[in-house]
C-alpha positions in Angstrom: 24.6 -7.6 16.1 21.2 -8.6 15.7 18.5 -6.2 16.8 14.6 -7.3 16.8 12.3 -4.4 16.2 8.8 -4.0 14.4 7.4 -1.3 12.3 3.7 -1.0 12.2 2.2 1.3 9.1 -1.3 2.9 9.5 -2.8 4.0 6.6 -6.4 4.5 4.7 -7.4 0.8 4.4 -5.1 -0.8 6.9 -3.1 -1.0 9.6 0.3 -3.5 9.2 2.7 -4.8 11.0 6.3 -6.5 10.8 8.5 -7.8 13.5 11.8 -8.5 12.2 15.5 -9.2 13.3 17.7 -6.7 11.4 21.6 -7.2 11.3 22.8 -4.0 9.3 21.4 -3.7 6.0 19.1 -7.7 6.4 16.2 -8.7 8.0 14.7 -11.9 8.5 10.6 -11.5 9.2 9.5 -12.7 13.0 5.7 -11.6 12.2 4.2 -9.9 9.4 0.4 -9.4 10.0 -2.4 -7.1 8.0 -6.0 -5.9 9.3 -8.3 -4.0 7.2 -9.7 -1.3 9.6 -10.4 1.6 7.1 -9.4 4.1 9.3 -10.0 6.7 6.0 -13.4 5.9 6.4 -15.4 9.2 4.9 -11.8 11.2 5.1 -12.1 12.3 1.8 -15.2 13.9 2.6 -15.8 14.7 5.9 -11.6 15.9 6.5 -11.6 14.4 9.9 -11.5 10.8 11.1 -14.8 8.5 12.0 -14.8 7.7 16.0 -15.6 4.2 15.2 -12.1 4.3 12.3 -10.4 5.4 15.4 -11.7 2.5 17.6 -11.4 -0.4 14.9 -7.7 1.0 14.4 -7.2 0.7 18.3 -8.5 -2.5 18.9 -6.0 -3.9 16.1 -3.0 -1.7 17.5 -3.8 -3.3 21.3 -3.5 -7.0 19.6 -0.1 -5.1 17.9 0.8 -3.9 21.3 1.0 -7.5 22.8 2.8 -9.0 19.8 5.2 -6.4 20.7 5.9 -7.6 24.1 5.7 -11.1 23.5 8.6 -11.2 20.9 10.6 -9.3 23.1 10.9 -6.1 20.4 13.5 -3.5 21.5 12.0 -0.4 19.1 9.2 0.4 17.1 7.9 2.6 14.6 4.7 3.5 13.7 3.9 5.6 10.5 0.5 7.0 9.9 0.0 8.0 5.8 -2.9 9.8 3.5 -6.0 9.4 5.6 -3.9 10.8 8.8 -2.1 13.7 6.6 -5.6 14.7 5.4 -7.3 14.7 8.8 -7.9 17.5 11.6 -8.8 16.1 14.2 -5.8 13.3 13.9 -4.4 14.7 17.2 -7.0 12.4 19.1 -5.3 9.4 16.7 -2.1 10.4 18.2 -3.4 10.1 22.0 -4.6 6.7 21.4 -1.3 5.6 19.6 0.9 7.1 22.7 -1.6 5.5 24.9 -1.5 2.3 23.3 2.1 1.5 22.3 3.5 3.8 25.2 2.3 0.7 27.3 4.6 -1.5 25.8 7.5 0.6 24.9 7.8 3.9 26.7 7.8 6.9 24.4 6.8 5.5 21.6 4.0 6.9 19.2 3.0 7.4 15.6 4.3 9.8 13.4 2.6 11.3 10.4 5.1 11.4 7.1 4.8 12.8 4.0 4.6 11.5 0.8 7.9 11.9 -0.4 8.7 10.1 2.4 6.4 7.3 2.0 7.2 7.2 -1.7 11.1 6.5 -0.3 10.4 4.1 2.4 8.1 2.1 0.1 11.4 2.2 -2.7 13.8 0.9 -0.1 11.6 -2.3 0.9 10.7 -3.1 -2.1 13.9 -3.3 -4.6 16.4 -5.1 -2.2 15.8 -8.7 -3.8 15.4 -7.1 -7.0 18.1 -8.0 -9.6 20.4 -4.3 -10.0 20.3 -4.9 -14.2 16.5 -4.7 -14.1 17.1 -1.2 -12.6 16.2 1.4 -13.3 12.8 0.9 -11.3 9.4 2.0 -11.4 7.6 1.0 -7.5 4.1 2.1 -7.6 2.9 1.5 -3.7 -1.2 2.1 -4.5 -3.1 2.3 -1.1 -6.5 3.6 -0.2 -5.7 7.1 0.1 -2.3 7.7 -2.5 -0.7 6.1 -5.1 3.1 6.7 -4.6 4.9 6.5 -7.9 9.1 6.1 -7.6 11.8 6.2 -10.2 15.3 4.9 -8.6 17.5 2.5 -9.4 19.6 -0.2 -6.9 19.7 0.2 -3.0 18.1 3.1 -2.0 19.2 5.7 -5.0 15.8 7.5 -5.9 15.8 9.8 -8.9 12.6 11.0 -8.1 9.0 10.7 -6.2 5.4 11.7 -6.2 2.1 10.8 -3.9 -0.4 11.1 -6.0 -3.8 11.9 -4.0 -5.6 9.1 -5.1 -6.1 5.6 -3.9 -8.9 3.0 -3.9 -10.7 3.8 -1.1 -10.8 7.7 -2.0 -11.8 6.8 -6.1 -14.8 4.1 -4.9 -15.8 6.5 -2.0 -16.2 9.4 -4.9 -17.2 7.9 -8.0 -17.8 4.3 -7.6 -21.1 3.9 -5.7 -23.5 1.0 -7.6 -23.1 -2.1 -7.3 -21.6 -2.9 -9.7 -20.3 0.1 -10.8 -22.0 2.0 -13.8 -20.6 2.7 -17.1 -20.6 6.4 -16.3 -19.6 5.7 -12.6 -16.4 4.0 -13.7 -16.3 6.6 -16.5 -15.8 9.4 -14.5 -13.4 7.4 -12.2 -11.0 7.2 -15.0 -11.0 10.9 -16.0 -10.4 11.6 -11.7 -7.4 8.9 -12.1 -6.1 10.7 -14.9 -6.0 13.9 -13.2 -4.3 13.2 -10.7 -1.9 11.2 -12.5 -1.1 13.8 -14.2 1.4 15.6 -12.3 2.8 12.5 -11.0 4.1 11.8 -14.7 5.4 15.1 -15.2 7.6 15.1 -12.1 8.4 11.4 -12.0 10.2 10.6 -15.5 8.7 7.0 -16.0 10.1 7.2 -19.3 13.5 6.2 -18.3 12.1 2.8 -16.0 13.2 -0.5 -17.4 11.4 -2.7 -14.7 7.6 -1.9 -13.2 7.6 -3.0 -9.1 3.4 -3.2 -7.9 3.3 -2.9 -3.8 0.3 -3.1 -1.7 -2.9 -5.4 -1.4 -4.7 -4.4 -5.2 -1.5 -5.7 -6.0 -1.0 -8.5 -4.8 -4.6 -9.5 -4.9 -4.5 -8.8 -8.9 -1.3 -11.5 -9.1 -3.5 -14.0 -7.1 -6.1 -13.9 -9.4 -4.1 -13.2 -12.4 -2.4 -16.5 -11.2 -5.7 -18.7 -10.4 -4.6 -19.2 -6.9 -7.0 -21.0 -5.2 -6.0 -20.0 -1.6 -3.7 -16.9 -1.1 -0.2 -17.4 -0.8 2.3 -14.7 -0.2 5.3 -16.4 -0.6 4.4 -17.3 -4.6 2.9 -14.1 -4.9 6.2 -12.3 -4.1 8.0 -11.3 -7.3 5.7 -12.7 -9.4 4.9 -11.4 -12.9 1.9 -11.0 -14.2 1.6 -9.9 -18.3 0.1 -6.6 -19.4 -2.5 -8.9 -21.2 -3.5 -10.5 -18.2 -3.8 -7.8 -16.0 -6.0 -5.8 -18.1 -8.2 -9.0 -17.8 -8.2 -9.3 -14.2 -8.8 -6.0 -13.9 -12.0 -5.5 -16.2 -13.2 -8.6 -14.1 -13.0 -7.3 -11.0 -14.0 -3.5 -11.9 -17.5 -5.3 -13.7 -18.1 -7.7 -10.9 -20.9 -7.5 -7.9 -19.8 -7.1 -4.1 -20.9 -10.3 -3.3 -18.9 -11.9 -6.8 -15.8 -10.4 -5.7 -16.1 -11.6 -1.8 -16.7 -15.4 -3.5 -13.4 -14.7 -4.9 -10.6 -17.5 -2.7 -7.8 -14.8 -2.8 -10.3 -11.7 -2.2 -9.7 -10.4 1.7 -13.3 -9.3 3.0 -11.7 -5.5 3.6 -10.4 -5.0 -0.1 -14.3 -6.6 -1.4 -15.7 -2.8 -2.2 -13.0 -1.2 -2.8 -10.2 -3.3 -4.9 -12.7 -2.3 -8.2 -11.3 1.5 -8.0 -8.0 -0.2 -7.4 -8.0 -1.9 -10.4 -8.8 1.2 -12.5 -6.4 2.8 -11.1 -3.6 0.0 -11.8 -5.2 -0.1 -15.6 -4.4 3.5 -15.7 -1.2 3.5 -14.5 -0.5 -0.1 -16.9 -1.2 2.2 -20.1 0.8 5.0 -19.5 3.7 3.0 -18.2 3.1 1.2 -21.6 2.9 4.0 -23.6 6.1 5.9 -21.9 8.6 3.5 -21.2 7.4 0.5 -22.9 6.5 -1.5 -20.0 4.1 -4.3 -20.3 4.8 -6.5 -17.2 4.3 -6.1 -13.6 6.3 -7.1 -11.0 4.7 -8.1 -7.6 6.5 -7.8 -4.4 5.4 -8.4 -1.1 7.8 -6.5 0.7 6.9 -2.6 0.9 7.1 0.1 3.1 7.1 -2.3 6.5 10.2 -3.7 5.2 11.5 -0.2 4.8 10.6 1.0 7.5 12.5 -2.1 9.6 15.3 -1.1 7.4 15.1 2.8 8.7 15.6 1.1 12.2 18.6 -0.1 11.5 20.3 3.0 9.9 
């Protein structure tokens, strides 16, 4: 039996969607959409969310809302991550989500999960076109609030998880703040990415991975580039591979470059512009320990993430 249903995920930099039509453990997309609405706009700071996060978030989740309807979806689910977790005032969030999608499917509303949970979601989308052999797996989901790090192998078999309470959004928002960046300004970023790596390594026994999975828009955006695209395209982005050697490239590029070089960039989506330089240190960070522990020295790109594991909770 086929079942159409959508997952939307909220989290520091974006808000997502995917309407899909699931028959048991498959799902062929309908609609996969992004918007950059930085709803973890001064979060890290501040501990609460900006009015004007909450109304960009809104506008995008009433354009959502209609999507809904006009593809006939029978259930949704919305998941709100880092910048929501971290947030005390995100019961007014959680109004205008009921208010929104309650509209359109009675009841329905976002829920705020936990890392762990995250972390799993984000293994279970990712690895399903993944060959088993290449297993076990590393998935790395890096977004603007957390970086969720995930040993597992096949299916949905995960050995173990960490959010790690840094993303891109947080790092440029605390360290990075010329333009570009200063030596000591990226400096510093580094030693804050290594701390909280740490205990991310020490639970999650990267050691043991044979096969490094890269989820979320640094990601992708890094393959694009590492890649020379000259327009972005998802469907050659997904499972792409990009070399140690050439990511350390693109990275120093981007993490050296101006505002306005990176927005000149063909693959570089306006909303990721100030913030995909953290990103990149972050994914340098991550490329020499993976290097160093488990001998690692490709990444492997997919496009398919937590939406797709979400759809795939739907279904359970």
């Amino acid at each position: 039996m086929v079942r159409r249903v959508a997952a939307i995920d909220c989290g520091t930099n974006s808000i997502r969607l995917l309407i899909a039509d699931v028959t048991g453990a498959h799902l062929d997309d309908v609609h996969r959409e992004t918007r950059i609405v930085r709803l973890g706009q001064g979060v890290d700071a501040t501990g609460r969310l900006a009015a004007e996060a909450i109304a960009r978030t809104r506008a995008a989740l009433i354009d959502y809302a209609a999507l809904l309807k006009r593809h006939g979806v029978e259930r949704v689910r919305m998941v709100a991550t880092s910048a929501t977790r971290d947030a005390v005032n995100r019961d007014i969030f959680f109004a205008m989500t009921a208010d929104v999608l309650g509209a359109v499917i009675p009841g329905s509303i976002a829920e705020v999960i936990s890392g762990a949970e995250e972390a799993e979601l984000s293994f279970l989308g990712a690895v399903g076109e993944l060959d088993s052999a290449a297993a076990p797996f590393v998935v790395v989901d890096l977004g603007g609030g957390s970086t969720e790090i995930v040993l597992g192998k096949a299916g949905n078999d995960v050995v173990a998880s960490y959010s790690a309470d840094i993303g891109c959004v947080r790092l440029t928002e605390r360290c990075l703040h010329s333009d570009p960046p200063t030596p000591d300004e990226v400096r510093s970023a580094r030693l804050l990415v290594r701390e909280k790596l740490e205990p991310a390594l020490q639970v999650v026994p990267v050691a043991k991975a044979r096969t490094w999975v890269g989820l979320a828009g640094t990601m992708t955006t890094l393959s694009a580039l590492a890649h020379r695209m000259s327009s972005y395209d998802a469907g050659a982005i997904h499972l792409s591979r990009v070399s140690g050697a050439d990511l350390q490239v693109v990275c120093e590029r981007l993490i050296g470059m101006t505002r306005a070089q990176r927005a000149a960039l063909p693959v570089m989506h306006e909303g990721r512009v100030d913030v995909i330089g953290g990103g990149a240190i972050v994914v340098e960070e991550l490329a020499c320990e993976l290097r160093s522990r488990a001998g690692i020295d490709e990444l492997t790109v997919s496009e398919h993430d937590i939406l797709d594991g979400i759809v795939l909770s739907l279904s359970a």
